[in-house]
DRENZA-53217 format. One line per 2 residues: number of its first residue (from 0); their letters; for each residue x, y, z of N, C-alpha, C. Coordinates in steps of 0.2 Angstrom, whole numbers, plus 5000, padded with zeros to 4 digits. Example, Ala and Ser with C-alpha at 12.3 -4.5 7.8 and 13.67 -1.06 7.14 Angstrom:
REM DRENZA-53217
0> AS> 5066 4972 5039 5062 4978 5039 5066 4984 5039  5064 4989 5035 5068 4995 5036 5064 5000 5039
REM end
This chain:
REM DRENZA-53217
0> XX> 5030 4965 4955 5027 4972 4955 5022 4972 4961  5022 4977 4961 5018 4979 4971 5011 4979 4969
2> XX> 5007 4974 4971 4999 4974 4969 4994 4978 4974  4991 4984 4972 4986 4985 4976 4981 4985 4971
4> XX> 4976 4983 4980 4969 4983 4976 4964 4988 4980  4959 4993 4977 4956 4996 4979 4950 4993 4984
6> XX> 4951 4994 4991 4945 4990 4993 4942 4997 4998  4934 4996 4999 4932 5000 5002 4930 4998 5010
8> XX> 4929 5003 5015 4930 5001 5021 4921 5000 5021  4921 4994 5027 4915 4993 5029 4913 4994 5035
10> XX> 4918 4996 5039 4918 5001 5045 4924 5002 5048  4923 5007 5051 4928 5010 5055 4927 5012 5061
12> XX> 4930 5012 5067 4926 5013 5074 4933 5014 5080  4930 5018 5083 4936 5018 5089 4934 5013 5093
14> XX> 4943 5011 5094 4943 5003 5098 4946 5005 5106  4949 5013 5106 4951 5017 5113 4952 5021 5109
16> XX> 4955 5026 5114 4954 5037 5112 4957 5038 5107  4965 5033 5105 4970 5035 5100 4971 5027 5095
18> XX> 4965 5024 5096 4965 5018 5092 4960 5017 5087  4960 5017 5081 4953 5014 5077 4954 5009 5074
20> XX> 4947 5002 5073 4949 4997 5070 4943 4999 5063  4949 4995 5058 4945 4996 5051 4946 4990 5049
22> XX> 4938 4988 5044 4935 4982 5043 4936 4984 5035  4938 4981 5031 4939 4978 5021 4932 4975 5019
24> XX> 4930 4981 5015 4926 4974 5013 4929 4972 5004  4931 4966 5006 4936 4962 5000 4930 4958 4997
26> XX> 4929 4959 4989 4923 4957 4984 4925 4948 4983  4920 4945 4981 4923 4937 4980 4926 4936 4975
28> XX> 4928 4939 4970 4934 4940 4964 4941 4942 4968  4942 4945 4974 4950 4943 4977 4948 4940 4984
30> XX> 4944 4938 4984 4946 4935 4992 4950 4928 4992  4950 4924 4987 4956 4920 4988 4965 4922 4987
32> XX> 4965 4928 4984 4971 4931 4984 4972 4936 4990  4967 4938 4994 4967 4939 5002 4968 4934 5006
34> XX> 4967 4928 5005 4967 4924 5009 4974 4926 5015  4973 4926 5022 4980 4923 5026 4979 4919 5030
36> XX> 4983 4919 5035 4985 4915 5039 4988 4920 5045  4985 4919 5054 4985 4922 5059 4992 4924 5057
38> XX> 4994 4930 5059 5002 4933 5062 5003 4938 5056  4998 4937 5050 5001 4940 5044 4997 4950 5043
40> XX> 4999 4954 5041 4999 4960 5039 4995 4962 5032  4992 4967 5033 4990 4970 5026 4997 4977 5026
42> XX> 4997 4979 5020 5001 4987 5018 4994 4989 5013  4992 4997 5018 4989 5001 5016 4992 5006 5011
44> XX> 4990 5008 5009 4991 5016 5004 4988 5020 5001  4991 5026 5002 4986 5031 5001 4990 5039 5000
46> XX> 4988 5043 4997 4989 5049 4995 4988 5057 4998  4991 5057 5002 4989 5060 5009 4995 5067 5008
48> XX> 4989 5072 5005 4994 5079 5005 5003 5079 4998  4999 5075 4994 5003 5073 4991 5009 5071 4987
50> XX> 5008 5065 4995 5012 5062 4996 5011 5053 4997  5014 5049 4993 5010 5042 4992 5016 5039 4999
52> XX> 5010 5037 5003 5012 5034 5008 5009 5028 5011  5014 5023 5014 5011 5017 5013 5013 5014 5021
54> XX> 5009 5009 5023 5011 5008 5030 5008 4999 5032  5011 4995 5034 5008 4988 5036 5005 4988 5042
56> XX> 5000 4985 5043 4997 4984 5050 4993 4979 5049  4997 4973 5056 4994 4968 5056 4983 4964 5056
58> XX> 4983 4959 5053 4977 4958 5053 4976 4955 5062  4970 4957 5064 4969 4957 5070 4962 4950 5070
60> XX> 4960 4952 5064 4953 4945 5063 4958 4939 5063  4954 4933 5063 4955 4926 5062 4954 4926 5056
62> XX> 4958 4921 5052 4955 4919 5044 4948 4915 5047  4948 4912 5050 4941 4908 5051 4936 4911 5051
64> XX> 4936 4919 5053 4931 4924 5056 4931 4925 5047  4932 4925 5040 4933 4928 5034 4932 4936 5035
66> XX> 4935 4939 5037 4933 4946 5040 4944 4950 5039  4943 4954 5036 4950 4957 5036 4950 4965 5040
68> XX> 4952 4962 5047 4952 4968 5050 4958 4974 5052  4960 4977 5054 4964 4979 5055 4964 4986 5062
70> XX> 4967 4987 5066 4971 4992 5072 4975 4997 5068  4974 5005 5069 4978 5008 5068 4979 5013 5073
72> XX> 4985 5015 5080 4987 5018 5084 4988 5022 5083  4984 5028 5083 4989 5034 5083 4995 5035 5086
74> XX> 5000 5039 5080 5009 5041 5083 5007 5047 5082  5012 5050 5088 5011 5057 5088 5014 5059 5083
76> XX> 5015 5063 5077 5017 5066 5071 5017 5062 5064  5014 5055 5065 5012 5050 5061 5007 5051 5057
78> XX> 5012 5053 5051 5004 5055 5045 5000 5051 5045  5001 5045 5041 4998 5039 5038 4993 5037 5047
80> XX> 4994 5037 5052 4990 5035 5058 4986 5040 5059  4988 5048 5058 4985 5053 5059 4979 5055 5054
82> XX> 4978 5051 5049 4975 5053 5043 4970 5046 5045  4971 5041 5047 4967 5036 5048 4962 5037 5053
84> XX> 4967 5040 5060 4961 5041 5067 4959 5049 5067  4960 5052 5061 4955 5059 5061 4951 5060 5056
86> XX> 4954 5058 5051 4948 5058 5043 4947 5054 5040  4948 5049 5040 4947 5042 5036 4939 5042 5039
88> XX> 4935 5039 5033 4928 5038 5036 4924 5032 5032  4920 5028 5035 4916 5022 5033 4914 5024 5024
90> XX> 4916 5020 5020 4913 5018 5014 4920 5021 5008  4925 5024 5013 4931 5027 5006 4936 5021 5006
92> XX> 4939 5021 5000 4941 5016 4997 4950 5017 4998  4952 5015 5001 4959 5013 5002 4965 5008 4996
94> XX> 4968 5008 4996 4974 5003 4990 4975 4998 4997  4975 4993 4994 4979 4989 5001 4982 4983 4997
96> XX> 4988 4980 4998 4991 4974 4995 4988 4968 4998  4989 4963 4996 4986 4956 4998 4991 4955 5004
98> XX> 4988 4951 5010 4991 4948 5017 4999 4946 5013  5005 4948 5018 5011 4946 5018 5012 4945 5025
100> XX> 5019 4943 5026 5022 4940 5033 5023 4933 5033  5028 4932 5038 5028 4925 5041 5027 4925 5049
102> XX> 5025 4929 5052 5022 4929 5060 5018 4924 5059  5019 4919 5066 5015 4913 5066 5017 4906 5064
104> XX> 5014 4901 5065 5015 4894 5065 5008 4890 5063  5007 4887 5060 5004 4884 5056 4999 4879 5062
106> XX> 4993 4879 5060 4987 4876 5066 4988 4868 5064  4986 4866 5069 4985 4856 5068 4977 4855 5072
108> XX> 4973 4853 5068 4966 4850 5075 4969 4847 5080  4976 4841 5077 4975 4838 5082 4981 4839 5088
110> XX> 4984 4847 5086 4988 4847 5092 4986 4848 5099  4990 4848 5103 4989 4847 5110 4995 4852 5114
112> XX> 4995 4859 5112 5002 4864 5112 4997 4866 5118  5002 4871 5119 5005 4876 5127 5006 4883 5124
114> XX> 5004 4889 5122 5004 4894 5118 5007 4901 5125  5011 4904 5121 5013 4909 5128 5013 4915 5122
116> XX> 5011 4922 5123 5008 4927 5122 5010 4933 5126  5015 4938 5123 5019 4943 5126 5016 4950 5123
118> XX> 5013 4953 5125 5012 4960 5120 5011 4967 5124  5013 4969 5117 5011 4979 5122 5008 4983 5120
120> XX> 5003 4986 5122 5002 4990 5115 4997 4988 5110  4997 4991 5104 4996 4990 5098 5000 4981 5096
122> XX> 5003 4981 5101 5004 4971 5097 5002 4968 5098  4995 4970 5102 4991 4963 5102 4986 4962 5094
124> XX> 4987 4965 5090 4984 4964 5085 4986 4959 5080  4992 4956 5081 4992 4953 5076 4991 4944 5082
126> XX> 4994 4946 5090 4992 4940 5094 4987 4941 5095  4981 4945 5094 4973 4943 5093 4971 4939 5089
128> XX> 4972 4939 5083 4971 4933 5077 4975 4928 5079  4981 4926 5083 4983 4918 5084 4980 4914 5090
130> XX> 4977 4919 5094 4976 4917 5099 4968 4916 5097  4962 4918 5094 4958 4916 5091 4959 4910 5086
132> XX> 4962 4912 5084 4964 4905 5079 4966 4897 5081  4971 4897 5084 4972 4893 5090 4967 4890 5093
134> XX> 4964 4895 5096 4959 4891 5101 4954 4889 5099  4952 4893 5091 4945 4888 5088 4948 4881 5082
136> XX> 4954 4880 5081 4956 4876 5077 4958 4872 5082  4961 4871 5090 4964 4865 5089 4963 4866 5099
138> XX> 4957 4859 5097 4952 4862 5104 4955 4859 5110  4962 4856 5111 4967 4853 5117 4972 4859 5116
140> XX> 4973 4863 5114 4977 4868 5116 4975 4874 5120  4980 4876 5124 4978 4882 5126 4982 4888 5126
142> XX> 4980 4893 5131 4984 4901 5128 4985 4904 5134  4991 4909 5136 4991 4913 5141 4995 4918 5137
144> XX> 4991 4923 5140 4992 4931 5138 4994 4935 5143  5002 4938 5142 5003 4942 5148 5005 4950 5143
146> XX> 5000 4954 5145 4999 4959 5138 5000 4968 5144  5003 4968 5141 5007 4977 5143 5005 4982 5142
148> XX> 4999 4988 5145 4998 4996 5141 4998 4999 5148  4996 5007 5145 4997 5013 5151 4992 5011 5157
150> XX> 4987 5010 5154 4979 5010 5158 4976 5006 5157  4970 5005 5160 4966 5001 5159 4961 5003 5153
152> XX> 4962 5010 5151 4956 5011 5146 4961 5011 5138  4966 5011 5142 4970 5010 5135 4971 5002 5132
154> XX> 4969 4999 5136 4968 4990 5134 4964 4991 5127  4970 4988 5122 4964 4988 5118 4963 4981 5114
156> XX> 4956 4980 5113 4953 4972 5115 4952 4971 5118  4949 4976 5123 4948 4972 5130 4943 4968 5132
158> XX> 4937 4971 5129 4931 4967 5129 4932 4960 5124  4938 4962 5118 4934 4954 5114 4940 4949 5118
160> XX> 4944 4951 5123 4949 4944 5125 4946 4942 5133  4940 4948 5134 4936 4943 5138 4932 4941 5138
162> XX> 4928 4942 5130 4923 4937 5129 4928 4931 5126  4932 4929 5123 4936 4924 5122 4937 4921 5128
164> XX> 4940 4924 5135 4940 4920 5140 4935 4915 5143  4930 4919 5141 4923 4917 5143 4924 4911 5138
166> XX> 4922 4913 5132 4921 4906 5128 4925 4899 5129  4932 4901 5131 4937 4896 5131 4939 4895 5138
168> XX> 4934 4896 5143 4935 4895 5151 4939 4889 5151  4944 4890 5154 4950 4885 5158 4956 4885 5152
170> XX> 4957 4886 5145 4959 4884 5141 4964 4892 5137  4962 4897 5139 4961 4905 5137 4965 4910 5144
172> XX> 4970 4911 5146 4971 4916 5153 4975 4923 5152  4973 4927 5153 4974 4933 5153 4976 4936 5158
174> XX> 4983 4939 5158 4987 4944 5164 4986 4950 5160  4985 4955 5163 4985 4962 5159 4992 4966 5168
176> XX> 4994 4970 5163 5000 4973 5166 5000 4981 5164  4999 4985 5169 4998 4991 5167 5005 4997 5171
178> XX> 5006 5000 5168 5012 5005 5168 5010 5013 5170  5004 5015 5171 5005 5021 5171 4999 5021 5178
180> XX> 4994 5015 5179 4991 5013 5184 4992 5009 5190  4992 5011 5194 4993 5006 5200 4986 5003 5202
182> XX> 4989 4995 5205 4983 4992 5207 4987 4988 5213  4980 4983 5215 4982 4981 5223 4988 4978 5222
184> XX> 4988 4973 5218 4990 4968 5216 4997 4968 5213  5003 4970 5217 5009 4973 5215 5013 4973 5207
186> XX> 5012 4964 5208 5017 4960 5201 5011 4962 5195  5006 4967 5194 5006 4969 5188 5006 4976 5189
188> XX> 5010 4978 5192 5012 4987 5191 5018 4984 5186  5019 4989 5179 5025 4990 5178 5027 4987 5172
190> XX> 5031 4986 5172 5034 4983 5163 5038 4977 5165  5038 4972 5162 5040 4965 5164 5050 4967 5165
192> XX> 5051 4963 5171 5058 4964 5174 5060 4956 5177  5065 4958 5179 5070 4949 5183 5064 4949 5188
194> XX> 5060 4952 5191 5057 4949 5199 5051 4947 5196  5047 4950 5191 5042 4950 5187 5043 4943 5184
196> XX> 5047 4940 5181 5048 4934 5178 5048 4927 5181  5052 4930 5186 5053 4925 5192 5048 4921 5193
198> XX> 5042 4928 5196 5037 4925 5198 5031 4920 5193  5031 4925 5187 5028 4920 5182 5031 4912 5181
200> XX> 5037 4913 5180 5038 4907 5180 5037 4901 5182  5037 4904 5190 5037 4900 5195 5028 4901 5196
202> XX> 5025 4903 5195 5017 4901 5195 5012 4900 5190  5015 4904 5184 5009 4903 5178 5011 4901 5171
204> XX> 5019 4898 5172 5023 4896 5167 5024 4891 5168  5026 4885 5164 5028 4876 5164 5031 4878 5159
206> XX> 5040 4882 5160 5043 4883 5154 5045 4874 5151  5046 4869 5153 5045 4862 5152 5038 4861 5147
208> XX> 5034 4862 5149 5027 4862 5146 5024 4868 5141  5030 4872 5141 5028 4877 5135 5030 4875 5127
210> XX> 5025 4875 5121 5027 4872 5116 5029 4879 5108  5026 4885 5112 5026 4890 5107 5025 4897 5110
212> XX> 5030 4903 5109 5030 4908 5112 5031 4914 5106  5027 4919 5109 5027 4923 5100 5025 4930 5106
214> XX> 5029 4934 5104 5030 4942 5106 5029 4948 5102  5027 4953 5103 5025 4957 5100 5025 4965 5100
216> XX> 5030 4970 5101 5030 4974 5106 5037 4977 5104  5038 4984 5108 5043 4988 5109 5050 4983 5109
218> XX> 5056 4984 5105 5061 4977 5105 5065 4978 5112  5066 4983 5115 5067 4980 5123 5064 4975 5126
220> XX> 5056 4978 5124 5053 4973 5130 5054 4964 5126  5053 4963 5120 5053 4958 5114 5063 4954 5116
222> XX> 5066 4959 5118 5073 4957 5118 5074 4954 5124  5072 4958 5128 5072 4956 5136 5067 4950 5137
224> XX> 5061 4948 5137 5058 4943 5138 5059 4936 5137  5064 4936 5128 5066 4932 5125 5071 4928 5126
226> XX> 5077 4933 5129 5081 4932 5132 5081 4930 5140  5077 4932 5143 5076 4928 5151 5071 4922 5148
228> XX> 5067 4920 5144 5064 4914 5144 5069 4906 5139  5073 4910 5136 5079 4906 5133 5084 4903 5140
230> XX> 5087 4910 5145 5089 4908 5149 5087 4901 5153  5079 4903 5154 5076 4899 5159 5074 4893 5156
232> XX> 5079 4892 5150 5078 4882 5147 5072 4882 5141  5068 4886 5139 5064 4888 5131 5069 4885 5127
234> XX> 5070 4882 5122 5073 4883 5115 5072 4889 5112  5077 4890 5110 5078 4898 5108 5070 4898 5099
236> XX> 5072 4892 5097 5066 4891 5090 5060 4891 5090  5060 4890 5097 5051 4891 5098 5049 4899 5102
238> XX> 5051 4901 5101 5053 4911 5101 5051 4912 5097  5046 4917 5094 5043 4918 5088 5042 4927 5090
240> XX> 5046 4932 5087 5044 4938 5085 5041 4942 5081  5037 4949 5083 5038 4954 5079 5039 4962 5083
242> XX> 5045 4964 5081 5045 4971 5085 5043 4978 5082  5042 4982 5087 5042 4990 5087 5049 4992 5087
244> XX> 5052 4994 5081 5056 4997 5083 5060 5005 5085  5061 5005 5092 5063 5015 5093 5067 5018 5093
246> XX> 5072 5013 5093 5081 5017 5090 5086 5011 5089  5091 5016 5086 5096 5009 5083 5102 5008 5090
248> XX> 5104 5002 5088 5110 5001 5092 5114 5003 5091  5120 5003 5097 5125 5007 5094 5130 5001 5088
250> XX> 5129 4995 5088 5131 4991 5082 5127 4991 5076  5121 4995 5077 5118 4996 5071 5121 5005 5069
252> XX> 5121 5009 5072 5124 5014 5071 5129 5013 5067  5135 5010 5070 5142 5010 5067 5142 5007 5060
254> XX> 5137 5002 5059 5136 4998 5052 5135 5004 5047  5128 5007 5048 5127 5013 5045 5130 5018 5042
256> XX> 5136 5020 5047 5140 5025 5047 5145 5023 5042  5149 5017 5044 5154 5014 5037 5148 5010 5031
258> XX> 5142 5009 5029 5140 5010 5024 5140 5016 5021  5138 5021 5024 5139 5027 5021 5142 5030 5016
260> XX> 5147 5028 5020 5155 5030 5017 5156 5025 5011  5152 5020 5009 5155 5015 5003 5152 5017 4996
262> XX> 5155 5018 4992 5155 5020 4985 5152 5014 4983  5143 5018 4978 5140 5013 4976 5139 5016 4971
264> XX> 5141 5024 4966 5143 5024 4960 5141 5022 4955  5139 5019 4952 5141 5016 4944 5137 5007 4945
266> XX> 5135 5006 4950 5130 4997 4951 5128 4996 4946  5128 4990 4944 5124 4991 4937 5119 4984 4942
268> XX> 5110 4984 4944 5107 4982 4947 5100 4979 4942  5098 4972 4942 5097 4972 4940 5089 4967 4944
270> XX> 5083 4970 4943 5079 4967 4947 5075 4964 4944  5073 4956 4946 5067 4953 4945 5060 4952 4948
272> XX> 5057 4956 4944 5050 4955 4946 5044 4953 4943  5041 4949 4946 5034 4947 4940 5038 4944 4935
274> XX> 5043 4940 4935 5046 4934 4931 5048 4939 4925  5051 4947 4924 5051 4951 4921 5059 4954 4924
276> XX> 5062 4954 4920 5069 4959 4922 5070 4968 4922  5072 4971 4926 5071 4979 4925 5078 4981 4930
278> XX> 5081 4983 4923 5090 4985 4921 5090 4996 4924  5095 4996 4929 5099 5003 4930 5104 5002 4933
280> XX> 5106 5009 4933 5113 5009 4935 5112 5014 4942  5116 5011 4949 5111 5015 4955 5120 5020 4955
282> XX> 5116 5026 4958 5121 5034 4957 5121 5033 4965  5126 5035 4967 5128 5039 4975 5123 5042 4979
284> XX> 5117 5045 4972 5112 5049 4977 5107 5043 4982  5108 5038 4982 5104 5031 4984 5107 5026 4988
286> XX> 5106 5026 4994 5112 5020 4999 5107 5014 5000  5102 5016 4994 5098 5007 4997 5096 5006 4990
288> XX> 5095 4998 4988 5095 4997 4980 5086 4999 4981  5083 4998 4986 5076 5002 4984 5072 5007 4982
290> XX> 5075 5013 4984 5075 5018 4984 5077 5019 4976  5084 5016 4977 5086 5018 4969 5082 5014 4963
292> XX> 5079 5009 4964 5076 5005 4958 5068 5011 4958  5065 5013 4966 5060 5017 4964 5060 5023 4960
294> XX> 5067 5025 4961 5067 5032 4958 5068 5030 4950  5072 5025 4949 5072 5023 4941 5067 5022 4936
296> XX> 5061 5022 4942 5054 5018 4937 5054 5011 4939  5057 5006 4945 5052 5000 4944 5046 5000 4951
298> XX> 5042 4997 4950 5037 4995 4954 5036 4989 4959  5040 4992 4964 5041 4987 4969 5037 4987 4974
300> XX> 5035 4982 4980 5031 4982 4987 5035 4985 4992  5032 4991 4995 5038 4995 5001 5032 4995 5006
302> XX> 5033 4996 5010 5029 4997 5019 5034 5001 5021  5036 5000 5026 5038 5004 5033 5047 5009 5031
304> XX> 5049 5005 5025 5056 5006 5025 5062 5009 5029  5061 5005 5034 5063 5003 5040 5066 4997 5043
306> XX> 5066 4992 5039 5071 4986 5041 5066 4981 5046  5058 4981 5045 5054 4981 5051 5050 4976 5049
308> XX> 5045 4976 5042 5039 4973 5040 5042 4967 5035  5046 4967 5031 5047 4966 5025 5045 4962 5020
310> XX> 5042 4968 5020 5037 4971 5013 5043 4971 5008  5045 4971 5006 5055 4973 5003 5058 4969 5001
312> XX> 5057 4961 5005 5062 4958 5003 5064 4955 4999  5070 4952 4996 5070 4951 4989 5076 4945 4988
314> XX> 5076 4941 4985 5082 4936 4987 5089 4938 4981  5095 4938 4984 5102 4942 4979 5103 4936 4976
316> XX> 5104 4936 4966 5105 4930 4964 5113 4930 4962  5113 4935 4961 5121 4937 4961 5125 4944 4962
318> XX> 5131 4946 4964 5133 4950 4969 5133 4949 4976  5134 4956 4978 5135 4956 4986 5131 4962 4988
320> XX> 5128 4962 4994 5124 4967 4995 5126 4966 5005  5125 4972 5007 5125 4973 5016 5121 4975 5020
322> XX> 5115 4973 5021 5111 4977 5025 5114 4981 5031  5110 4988 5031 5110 4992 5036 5109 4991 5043
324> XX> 5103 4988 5043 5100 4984 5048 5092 4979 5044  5093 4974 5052 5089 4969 5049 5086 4967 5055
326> XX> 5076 4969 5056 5073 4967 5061 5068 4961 5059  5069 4960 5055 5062 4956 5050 5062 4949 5048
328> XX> 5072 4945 5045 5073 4941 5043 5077 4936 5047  5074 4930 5048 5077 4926 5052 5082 4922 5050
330> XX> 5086 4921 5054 5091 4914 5052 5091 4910 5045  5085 4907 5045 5085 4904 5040 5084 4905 5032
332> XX> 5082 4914 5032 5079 4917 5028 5088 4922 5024  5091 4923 5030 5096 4925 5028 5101 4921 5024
334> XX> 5100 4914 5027 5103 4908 5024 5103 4904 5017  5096 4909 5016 5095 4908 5008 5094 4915 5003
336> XX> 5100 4920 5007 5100 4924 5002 5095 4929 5001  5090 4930 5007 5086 4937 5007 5088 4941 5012
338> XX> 5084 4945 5006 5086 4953 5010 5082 4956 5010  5082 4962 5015 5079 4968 5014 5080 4973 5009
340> XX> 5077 4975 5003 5080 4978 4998 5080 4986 5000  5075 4988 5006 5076 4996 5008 5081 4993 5012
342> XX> 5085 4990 5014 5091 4991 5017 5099 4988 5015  5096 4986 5008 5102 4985 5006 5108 4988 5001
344> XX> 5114 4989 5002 5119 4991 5000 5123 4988 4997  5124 4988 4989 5127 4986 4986 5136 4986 4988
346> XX> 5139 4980 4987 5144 4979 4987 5150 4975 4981  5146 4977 4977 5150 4973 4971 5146 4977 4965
348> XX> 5151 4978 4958 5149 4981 4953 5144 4979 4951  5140 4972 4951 5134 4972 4946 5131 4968 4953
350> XX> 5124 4967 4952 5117 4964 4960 5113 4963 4956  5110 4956 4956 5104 4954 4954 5100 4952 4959
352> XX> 5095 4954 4960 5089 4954 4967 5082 4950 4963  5081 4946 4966 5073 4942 4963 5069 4944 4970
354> XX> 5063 4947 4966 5057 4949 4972 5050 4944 4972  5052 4941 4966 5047 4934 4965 5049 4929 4969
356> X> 5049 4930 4977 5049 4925 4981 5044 4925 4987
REM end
């Protein structure tokens, strides 16, 4: 069952001209069921013209700070963002689920790690909580931040990643990289390229001496960085992402298209939730068992329904199901039988989905 809880904001503030950060204040009867861990998301929701809309965005605080913050970017024609950076005001009460994700890798005091830190944008939000975290949990490690936006007044965090550097002198480094600005300093005009990597490599990088790499960002820039850093001798498993995604591939097109076309008529689907069973039969008007169990009456966790957050997923206990596409589950997640339930497509007469995982 998709649990919201009503929590009221304790501030709201612009953080740049199309950014605002919003602060939860969560009561001591669920802060252990808020509890997360750096990398992880809230899902908001709300009733906006009505219409119930739900959207995930990453936590930007440390859990150590006990603080649940959140960044929300204005999109241009973006309800749910438009409603947050124009109306939304200090003390109104929002739905939001308990922290989900698995962004991130688990702190040790007594590690002695090498931290690399890729972002653009609005994705520095959820590497502001690791990079905070990190560096107050495990005082031999350190961080390099090579972070991507238009401008300089479009940095956002700008102030608290250099009071961090301040705090963390020698141990904290920050490259900022602007795209619509030019500066003296040639190799930070632009968006990260083969010349641009070169050089990092070769001066601010000890790919040998890197222990952990986590990206954040538009999936070119996320596919392209990951890819030239694997090249350049990284082990591909210490790559850690989350993407933006702004269009599909043309192998995700073509998947689409012959999903389409598959006859899913007559499924007889059957979903566990809340250690609870909730039986239908999904019809043609529905190419994702999501959709279809929402329209049925069950009550499911959804975010983005996009293939992106997975707020959705759910494990097939029996049957066959084919994702659309799939930005969110790893290797070993697909190994054990989850899925994206908005983007899954029944392929066999009867599907049994467990969301108790």
């Amino acid at each position: 069952m998709a649990e919201f809880y009503k929590l009221q904001l304790a501030d709201i503030y612009k953080e740049t001209e199309d950014t605002s950060v919003l602060t939860f204040n969560v009561p001591e009867d669920l802060r252990e069921k808020f509890q997360f861990h750096q990398g992880q998301h809230l899902t908001l929701r709300q009733i906006i013209d009505g219409e119930d809309l739900r959207r995930s965005y990453s936590l930007c605080s440390s859990p150590l700070e006990h603080q649940w913050r959140v960044a929300v970017k204005q999109i241009p024609g973006g309800k749910f963002s438009t409603y947050v950076n124009q109306t939304l005001q200090k003390d109104e009460v929002l739905e939001v689920m308990p922290p989900s994700g698995t962004f991130g890798v688990h702190t040790n005091p007594k590690s002695e790690k090498n931290y690399l830190f890729f972002a653009a944008g609005s994705g520095i939000t959820p590497i502001l909580s690791m990079i905070k975290t990190h560096l107050a949990s495990e005082s031999q490690s350190t961080c390099k931040l090579f972070y991507v936006n238009k401008t300089a007044k479009s940095i956002i965090f700008k102030e608290e990643l250099e009071q961090l550097r301040n705090t963390y002198f020698g141990r904290f480094e920050i490259y900022y990289f602007l795209t619509k600005e030019r500066r003296d300093i040639e190799l930070f005009n632009g968006r990260f390229d083969n010349e641009k990597m070169d050089v990092l490599t070769k001066t601010f990088i000890d790919i040998p001496d890197t222990n952990e790499v986590f990206l954040c960002g538009p999936e070119q820039m996320v596919n392209y960085v990951s890819n030239y850093l694997i090249e350049a001798g990284l082990p591909k498993e210490n790559i850690h992402f989350e993407l933006f995604v702004s269009g599909l591939s043309e192998e995700d097109i073509r998947r689409q298209e012959r999903l389409a076309q598959q006859k899913v008529e007559g499924t007889e689907v059957t979903i566990i939730d809340g250690g609870k069973e909730f039986n239908f039969t999904m019809t043609k008007d529905y190419d994702n068992i999501l959709d279809a169990a929402l329209n049925a009456g069950a009550d499911l966790p959804f975010a983005c329904k996009g293939g992106v957050c997975s707020t959705c997923k759910c494990q097939v206990k029996s049957g066959e199901v084919e994702m659309k596409i799939n930005y969110a589950l790893e290797a070993d997640e697909l190994a054990q039988n989850l899925v994206l339930s908005c983007q899954a497509v029944p392929k066999t007469d009867k599907v049994v989905v467990d969301f108790d995982v």
